[in-house]
N, C-alpha and C positions, 0 to 999 in steps of 0.2 A: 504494500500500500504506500504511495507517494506519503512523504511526510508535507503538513500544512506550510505554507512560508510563515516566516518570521517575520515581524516587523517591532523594529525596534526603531524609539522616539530620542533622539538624547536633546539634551538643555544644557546650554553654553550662555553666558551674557555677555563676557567682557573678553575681548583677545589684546592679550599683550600682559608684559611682565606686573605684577602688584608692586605695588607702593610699600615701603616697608611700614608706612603709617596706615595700610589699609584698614579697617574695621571689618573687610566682609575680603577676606583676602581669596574665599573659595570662588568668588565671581570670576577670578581671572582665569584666563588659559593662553600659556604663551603662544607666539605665531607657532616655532617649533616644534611645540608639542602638538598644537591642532594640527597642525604638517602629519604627523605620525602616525596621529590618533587615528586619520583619514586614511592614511595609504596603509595601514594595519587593518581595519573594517575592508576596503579595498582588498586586498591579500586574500583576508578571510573569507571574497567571493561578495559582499554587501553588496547594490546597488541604492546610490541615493537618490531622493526622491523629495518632494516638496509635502507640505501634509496632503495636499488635495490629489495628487497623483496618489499617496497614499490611500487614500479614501478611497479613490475608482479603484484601484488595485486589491485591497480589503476587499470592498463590495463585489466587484468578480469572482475573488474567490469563494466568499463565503454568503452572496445573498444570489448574483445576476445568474454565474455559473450553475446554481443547483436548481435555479427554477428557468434555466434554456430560454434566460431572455437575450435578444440580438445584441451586439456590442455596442458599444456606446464611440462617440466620434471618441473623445476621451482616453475610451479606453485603444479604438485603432491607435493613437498616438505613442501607446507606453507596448506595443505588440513585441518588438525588441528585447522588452525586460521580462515577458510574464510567466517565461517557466523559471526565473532564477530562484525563488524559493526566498532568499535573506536579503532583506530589504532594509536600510537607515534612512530616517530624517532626522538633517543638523537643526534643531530651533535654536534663535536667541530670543532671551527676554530682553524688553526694554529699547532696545533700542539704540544703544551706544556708538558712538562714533566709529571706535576701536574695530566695530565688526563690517564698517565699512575700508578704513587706513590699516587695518590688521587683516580681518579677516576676508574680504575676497578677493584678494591675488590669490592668498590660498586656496580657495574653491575652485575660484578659475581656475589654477596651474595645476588641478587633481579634476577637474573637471564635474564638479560636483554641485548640485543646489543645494538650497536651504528654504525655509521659512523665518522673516523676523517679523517680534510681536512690536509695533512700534506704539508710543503714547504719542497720540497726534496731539495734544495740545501743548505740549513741548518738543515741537518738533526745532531745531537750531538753537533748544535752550537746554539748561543742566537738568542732572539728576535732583529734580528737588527733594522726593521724598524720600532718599537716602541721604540728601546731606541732613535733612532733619534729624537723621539716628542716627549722625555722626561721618559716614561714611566722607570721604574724598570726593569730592566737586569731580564731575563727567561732562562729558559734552555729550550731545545728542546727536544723533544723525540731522544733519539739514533739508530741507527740499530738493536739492538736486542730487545728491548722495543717495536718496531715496530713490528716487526717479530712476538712477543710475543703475542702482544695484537691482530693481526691478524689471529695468532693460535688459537686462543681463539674463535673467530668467529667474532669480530671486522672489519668492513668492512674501507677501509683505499680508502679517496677520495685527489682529486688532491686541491691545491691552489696557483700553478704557483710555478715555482721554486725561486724566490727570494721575493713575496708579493709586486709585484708595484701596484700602480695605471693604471688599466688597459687603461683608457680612457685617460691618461698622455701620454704613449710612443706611437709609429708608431704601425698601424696595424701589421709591418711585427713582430716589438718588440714583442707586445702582445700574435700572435700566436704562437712565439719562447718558450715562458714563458709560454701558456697553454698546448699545446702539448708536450713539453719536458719535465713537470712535470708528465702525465701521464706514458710519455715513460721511466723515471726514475723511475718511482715508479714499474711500471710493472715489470722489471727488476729486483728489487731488489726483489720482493716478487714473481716473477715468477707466477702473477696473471692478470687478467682484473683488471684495474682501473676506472670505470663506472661513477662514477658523479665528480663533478668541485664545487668549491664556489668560487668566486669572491672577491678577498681582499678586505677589508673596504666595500663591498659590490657595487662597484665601477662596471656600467656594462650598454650597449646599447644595441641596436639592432644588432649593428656591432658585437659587442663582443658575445653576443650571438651565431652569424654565425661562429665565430674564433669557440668552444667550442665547437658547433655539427661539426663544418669541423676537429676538431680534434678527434673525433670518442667517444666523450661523449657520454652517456644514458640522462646527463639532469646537471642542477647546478643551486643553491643556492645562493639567494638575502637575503638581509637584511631584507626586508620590512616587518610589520607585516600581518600576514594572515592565511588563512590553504588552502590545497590540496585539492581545489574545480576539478567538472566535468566539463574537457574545460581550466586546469591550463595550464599557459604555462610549459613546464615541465625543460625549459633553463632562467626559471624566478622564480623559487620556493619560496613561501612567507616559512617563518618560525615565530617562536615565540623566540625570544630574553629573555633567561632567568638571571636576573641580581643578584646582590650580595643582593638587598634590593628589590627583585619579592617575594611575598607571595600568593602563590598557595591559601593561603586558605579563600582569599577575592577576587579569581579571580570573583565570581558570582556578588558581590554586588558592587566592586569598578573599580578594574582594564579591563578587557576587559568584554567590553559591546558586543563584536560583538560572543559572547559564543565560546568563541575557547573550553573550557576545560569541557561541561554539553554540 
């Protein structure tokens, strides 16, 4: 019997060296190491993928395939990848300069997409809700740097327009902040804006309903995991990649539950 594909999600925010004054030093991942971390998942046979390519790919194997519905244009596009079985998408959260002056030459030069979640209402301004907890002042991706890296084939997802605590303010807050961030972003990039991640990972049942009632494909959790048959697809586990993650002990120390073999 064919084994299921795997789909594994990892979570990156920031590329390049930490600050030795950092506060949240796990955000970073040097150029480097993402260098590695890529062409290591590459090796291991991975193809990368955007979350949305993910989704058609998901749903082929596990909804369209078993009830013999025609292919989707979509899905003709991804025909190349769909017996590979092991599948990555790179997410960032947030939004960060870095993962535009850092991270995609690397994509580029490995040839790889991504998904980033950006806060469009500080788009060309800092991280404010991290300097509030102390964190090192960021810069933000700008309008064109957006644009750019979306040109490129860079899939660009929502992360509320100001990065609150979703489960903090009123429902009516919440879905003001999920839905107008997709609606700004569309706008700006005159595209669909398909998945959502949840600041700080911060996120209920209720929230989840905000998310699909805001006309989402699906969003992004903290929690460690992969893209099992039956995910929720407005709960998505990811794999949290940190500044001191070493891919190359994932088999014998760090996840036991085999995200990466």
């Amino acid at each position: 019997m064919a084994k299921n594909p795997k789909f594994t999600i990892l979570l990156y925010h920031k590329i390049g060296k930490y600050p030795q004054n950092a506060k949240f030093p796990g955000l970073y991942v040097t150029e480097y190491d993402f260098d590695r971390q890529i062409k290591y998942l590459k090796n291991k046979g991975y193809t990368f993928l955007t979350l949305s390519e993910l989704k058609t790919l998901y749903d082929y194997y596990y909804k369209a395939k078993e009830a013999g519905s025609p292919d989707s244009p979509q899905l003709i596009n991804l025909t190349p990848v769909l017996e590979k079985k092991k599948y990555a998408a790179i997410t960032f959260d947030d939004g960060s300069k870095s993962v535009y002056s850092g991270g995609l030459k690397v994509m580029r030069n490995n040839g790889v997409k991504a998904t980033v979640f950006m806060v469009p209402g500080l788009i060309g301004g800092l991280n404010e809700w991290d300097m509030k907890n102390g964190e090192n002042r960021d810069e933000m991706l700008d309008l064109s740097e957006l644009k750019e890296m979306f040109g490129w084939g860079i899939e660009i997802g929502a992360h509320t327009m100001t990065h609150p605590r979703l489960t903090k303010i009123s429902p009516e807050e919440a879905f003001n902040e999920i839905s107008l961030s997709k609606k700004n972003l569309e706008d700006l990039l005159g595209a669909s804006v398909n998945f959502f991640a949840y600041p700080y990972g911060d996120y209920t049942e209720e929230t989840e309903k905000l998310v699909e009632k805001a006309g989402f494909y699906g969003a992004c959790i903290t929690k460690t995991g992969i893209v099992k048959k039956g995910a929720d697809f407005f709960a998505l586990k990811r794999v949290a990649v940190r500044h001191n993650t070493d891919f190359f002990k994932f088999k014998r120390k760090i996840w036991k539950v085999r995200l990466f073999y």
